[in-house]
N, C-alpha and C positions, 0 to 999 in steps of 0.2 A: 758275533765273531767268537768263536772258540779259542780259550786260553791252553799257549804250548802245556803250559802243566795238565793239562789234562793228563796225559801218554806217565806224566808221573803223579798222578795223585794216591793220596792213601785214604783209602780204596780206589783203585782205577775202576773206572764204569767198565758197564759193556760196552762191547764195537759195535751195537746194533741194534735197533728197534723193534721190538714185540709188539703184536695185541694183545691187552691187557697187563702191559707190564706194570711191576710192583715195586720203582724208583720213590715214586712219593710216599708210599705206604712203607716203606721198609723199616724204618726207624721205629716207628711206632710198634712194630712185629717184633724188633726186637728188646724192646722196652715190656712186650709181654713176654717174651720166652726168655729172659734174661741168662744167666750164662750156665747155658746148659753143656752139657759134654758128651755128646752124642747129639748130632744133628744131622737131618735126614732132609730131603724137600724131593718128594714122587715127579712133581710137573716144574722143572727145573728152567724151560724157554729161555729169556734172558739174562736169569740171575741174579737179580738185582738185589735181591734180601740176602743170599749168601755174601755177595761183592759187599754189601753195607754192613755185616756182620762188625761190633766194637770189638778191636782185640787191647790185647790178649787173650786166649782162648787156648781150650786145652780140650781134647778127648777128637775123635774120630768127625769128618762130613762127607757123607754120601748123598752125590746128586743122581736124578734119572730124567729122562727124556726120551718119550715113545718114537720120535722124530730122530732118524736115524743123521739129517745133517746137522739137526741143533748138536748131539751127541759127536760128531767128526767131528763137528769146528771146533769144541771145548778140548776133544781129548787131541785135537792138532795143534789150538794155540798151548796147550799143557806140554808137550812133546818137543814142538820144534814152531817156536813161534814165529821165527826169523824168515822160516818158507810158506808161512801161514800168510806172514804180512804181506811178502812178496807178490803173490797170486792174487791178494787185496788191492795191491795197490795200481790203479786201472782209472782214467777218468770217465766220466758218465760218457755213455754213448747207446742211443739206442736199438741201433741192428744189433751190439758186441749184448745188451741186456737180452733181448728175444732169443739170439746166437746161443749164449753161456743159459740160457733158463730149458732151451730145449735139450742142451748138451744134458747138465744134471739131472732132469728128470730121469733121462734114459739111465742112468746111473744108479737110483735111488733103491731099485732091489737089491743087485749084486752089494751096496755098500752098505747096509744095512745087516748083512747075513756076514759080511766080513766080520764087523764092528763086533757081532755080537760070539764071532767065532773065533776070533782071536784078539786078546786083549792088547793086544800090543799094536795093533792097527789102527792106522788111520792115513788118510791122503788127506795132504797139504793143499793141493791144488782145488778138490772139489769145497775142501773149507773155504779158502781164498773166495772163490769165484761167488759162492752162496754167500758170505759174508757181505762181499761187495753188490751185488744183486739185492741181499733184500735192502740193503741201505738206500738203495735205488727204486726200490718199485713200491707202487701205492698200492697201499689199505692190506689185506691178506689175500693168503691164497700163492703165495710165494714156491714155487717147486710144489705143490702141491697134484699135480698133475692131469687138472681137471681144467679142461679147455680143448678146441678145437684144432690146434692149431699143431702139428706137428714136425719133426724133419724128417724127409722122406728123400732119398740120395742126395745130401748134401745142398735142399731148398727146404724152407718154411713152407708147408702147404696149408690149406685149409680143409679139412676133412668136411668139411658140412657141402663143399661144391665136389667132392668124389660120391660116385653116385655107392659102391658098395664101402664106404665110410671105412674107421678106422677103430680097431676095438684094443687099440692101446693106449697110452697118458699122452696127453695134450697140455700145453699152455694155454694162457690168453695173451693177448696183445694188450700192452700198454705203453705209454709216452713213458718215462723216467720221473722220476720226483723232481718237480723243478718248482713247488709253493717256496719254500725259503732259502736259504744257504746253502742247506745238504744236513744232512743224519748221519749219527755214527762216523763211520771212518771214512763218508764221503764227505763231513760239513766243511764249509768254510774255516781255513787255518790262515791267523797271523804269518807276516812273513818271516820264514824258514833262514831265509840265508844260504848257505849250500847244502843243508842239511835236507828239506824237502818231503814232501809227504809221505814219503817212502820209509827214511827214516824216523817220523813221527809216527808212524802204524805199527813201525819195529820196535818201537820203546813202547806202544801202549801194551801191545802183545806180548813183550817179556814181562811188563808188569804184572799182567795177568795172569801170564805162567809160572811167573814167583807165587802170586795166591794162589792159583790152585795144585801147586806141587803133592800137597795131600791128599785132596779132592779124592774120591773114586764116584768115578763117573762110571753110570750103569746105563744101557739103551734096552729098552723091551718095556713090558708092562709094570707099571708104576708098584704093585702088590708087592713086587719081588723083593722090594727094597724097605718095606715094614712088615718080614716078617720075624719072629721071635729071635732066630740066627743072627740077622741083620741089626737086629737093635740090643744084641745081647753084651754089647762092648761101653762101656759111658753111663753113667748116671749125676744128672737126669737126664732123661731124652725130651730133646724138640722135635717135634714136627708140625714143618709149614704145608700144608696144604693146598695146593690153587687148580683144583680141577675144572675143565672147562665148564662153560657156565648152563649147559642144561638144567635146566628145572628138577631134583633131583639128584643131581650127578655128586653135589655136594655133602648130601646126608648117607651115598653108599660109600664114600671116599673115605668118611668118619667112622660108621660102620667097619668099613673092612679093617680100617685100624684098630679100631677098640678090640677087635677080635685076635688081634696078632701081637698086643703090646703084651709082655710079660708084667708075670705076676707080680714081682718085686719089688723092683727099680723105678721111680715118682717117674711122670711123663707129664708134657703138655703139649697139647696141641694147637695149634691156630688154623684156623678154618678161611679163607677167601673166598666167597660165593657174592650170588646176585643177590639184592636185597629180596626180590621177588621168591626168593625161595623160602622157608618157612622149616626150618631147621631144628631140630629134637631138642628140648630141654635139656634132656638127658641120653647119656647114648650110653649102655650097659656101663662100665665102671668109668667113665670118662663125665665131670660134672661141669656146669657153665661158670665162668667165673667172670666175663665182663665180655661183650658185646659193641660194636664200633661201625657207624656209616659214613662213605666216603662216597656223597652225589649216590649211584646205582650200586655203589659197591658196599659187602659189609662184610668185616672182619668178627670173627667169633674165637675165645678163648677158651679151652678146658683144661681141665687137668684129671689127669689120674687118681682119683682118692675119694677109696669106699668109703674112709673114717665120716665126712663131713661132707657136706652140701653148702658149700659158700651162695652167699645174695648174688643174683646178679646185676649187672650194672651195664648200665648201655649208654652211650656216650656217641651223638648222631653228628656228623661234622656237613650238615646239606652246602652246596658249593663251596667246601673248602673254608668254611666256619671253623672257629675254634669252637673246640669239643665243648658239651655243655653235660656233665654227670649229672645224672638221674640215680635217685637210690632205688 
């Protein structure tokens, strides 16, 4: 059972569950990029390393997300969180989940080209509804719009039973999350009193909008946001990296930074890949400086500095083991 304080905690979490989110790792992220002034994060999903960020803190953060609704929901709970919670607050039900998942799909081009065309936009409602949706549906693939299943005059159809099919985004079918309590802004809450979940979603959400009042939130390709303009404000610069986990995707993510970090100003970076990937020593002026495994997951530290080549040091935590340094 989730504690009322949550909606006031310092840091309030996210309202909602990622894959591969970086709650448990956060701390430790920032125990390596320590207090930098200028902080940056390309694949920004849940948030969880900015939200756990120690303050006090000083200089500029810039987040992005190629995901044009993760980017609505941040820059609608940052805006107007009150109509954000509103539209969130909905109890489980599974026609209203298939219903609200077909509706936003259809949505997802037109709001995306908004997002990116006028900074001052955002809809309250299609955050609301995505918020509460993904807290509700299992595994991934949330709005994503790759399934059968679409609405065609106002019914759920199945395109796999029309014989000339369907060459737009589909859903899938599923039941609602119903393994434990609830997630996010659907879990199980202590009782309210007259207050009520409603108003517990409206305080998590102003909480949130209090952090990210500074925030600039950017939507489009993750590059845009480490390039030399971008990081020319703060010294030192962090950036958290967590690019999806393809085989590879983690050592072009490093690459395309190291290429764009200025000449200057000391950087570091933190890298989150698969262990299975096998990641450069060194990457042109970016050097390793300590190395980290969590189960599948492994965190990699560099920093910017041609002077010296620090040891590195790896530090393997297999099931959630306390770290064991290795020189």
């Amino acid at each position: 059972m989730t504690d009322l304080s949550i909606a006031h905690a310092a840091p309030p979490p996210a309202p909602f569950p990622w894959f591969g989110g970086k709650s448990k790792v956060a701390a430790s992220i920032w125990e390596r990029l320590g207090p930098v002034s200028n902080y940056v994060e390309p694949f920004f999903g849940s948030g969880a390393v900015l939200l756990q960020r120690p303050q006090p803190f000083t200089g500029p953060e810039t987040i992005n997300d190629a995901d044009g609704f993760v980017a609505n929901a941040w820059r609608a709970i940052a805006r107007d969180p009150e109509a954000a919670a509103a539209h969130a607050d909905w109890p489980i039900n599974e026609v209203d989940l298939h219903a609200r998942h077909a509706w936003l799909v259809a949505q997802r081009g037109d709001l995306t080209t908004r997002l990116m065309g006028d900074p001052d936009y955002f809809d309250a409602k299609i955050a609301g509804w995505w918020l509460w949706g993904i807290c509700a549906w299992i595994g991934s693939g949330w709005c994503s719009g790759n399934g059968p299943w679409h609405s065609s005059d106002g019914r759920l159809v199945d395109t796999r039973l029309q014989a000339e099919g369907n060459a737009g985004q589909g859903i899938n079918r599923k039941l609602p999350h119903l393994g434990d309590a609830g997630r996010g802004i659907n879990r199980q809450l202590p009782h309210l009193g007259n207050a009520g979940r409603g108003a517990f979603i409206a305080d998590w959400f102003t909480a949130l909008s209090v952090r990210l009042r500074d925030v600039r939130v950017c939507c489009g390709d993750w590059k845009r946001v480490v390039t030399m303009g971008a990081l020319s404000h703060g010294n030192p610069i962090g950036i958290f990296l967590d690019p999806p986990y393809d085989i590879g995707a983690g050592t072009k993510a490093l690459e395309a930074v190291e290429s764009h970090l200025p000449m200057q100003p000391s950087a570091l970076v933190v890298l989150q890949c698969s262990t299975r990937e096998a990641v450069p020593q060194r990457c042109g002026r970016l050097t390793p400086v300590r190395d980290q495994r969590y189960g599948d997951t492994a965190v990699h530290l560099y920093r910017l500095d041609d002077a010296e080549k620090p040891t590195v040091r790896t530090d393997e935590r297999p099931g959630g083991n306390h770290a064991q340094d290795r020189a």
